[in-house]
C-alpha positions in Angstrom: 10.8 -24.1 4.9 13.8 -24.8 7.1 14.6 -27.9 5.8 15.2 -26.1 2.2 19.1 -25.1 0.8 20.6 -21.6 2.0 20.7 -21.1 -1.7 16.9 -21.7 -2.5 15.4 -19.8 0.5 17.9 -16.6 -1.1 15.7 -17.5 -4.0 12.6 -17.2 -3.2 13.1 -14.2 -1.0 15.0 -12.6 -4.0 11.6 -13.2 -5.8 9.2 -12.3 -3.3 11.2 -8.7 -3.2 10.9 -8.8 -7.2 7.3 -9.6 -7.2 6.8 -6.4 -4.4 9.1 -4.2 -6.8 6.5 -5.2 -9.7 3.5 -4.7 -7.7 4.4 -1.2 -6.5 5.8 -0.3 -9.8 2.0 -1.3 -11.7 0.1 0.7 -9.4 2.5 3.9 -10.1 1.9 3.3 -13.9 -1.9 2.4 -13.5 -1.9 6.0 -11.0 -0.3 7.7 -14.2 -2.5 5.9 -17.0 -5.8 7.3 -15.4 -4.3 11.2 -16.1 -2.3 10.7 -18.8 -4.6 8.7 -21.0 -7.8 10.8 -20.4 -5.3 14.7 -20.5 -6.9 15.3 -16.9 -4.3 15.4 -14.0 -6.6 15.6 -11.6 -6.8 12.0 -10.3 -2.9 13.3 -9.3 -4.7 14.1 -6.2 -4.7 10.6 -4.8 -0.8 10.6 -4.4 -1.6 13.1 -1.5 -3.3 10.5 0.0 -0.4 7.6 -0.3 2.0 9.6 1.0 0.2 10.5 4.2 -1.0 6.7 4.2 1.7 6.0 6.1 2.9 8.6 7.9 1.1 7.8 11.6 2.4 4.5 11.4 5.8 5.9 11.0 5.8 8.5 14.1 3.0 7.1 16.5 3.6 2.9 16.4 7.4 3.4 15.5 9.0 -0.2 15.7 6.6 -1.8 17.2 3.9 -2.9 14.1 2.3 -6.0 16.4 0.7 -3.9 18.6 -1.7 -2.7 15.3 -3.1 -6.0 15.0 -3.8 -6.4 18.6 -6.8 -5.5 20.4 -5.1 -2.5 22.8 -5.5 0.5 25.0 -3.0 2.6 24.2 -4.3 5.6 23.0 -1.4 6.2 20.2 -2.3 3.0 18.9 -6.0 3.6 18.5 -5.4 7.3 17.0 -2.6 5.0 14.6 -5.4 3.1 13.5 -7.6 5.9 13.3 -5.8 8.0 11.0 -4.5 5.1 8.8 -8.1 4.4 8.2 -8.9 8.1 7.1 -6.0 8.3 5.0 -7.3 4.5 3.3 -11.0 5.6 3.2 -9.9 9.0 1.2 -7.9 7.1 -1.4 -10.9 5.5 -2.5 -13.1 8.5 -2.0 -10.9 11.4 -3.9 -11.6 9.3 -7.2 -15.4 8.7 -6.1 -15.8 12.2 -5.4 -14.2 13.4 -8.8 -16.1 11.2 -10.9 -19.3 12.6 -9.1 -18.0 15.9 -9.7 -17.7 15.1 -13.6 -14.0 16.2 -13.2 -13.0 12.7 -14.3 -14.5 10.2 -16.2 -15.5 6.2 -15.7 -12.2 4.9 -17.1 -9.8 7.2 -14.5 -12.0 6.4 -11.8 -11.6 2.7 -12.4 -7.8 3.2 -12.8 -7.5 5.0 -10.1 -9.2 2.7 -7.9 -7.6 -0.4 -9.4 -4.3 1.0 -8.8 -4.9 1.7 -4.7 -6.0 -2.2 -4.5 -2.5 -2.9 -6.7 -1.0 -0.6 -3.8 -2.9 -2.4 -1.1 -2.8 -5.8 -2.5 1.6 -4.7 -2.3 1.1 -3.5 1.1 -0.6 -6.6 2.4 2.4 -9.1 1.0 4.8 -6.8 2.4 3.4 -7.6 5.8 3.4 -11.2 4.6 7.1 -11.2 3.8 8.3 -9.1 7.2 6.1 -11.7 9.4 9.1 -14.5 8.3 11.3 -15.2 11.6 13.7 -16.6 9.3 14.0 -13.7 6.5 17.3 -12.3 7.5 18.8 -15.3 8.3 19.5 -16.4 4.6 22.9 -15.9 4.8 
């Protein structure tokens, strides 16, 4: 890609951004579908969940994101991981649990769940697009 115009690499990193802004923005109208369409705000719950998704990434790893896919022995790291993990693991299981409950029904649950792989699916390409050496250097 380094052999490609200043212009077109602004380009396509103008669209990757766009297709993360579209990503992010379906799995917030897919997390609002699955209450509004069945008058139960109880899947609502989940958004507890992606908020503290992130949150030990934020105050235990700080800058440094390539020591999470490293094997290592800092404990900070591990308990990073850890917690991530629960936080992933409950956003799947808060729908689960509420269908089993009979709080929610099939089609929420399958919203619900869609939208956290939307969210994930966003996640993942964001990782992607920040793993580019040459992403700030457009200009």
């Amino acid at each position: 890609m380094a052999d490609l115009p200043g212009y077109v690499r602004a380009c396509m990193q103008t669209g990757q951004l766009a297709f993360l802004a579209i990503l992010v923005s379906g799995g917030i109208v897919l997390q609002i579908l699955a209450c509004a369409l069945y008058n139960n705000w109880w899947p609502m719950l989940t958004v507890i969940m992606y908020v503290l998704l992130p949150m030990p990434l934020l105050f235990f790893v700080g800058s440094d994101s390539s020591a999470l896919f490293s094997e290592s022995d800092n404990s900070w790291v591990n308990a990073t991981k850890f917690l991530t993990g629960a936080s992933a693991i409950g956003s799947i299981a808060i729908p689960t649990i509420l269908k089993h409950a009979g709080v929610i029904g099939w089609g929420a649950m399958l919203m619900e769940l869609s939208s956290f792989f939307v969210f994930v699916l966003a996640i993942m390409c964001y990782i992607r697009i920040n793993d580019e050496d040459n992403y700030y250097s457009v200009l």
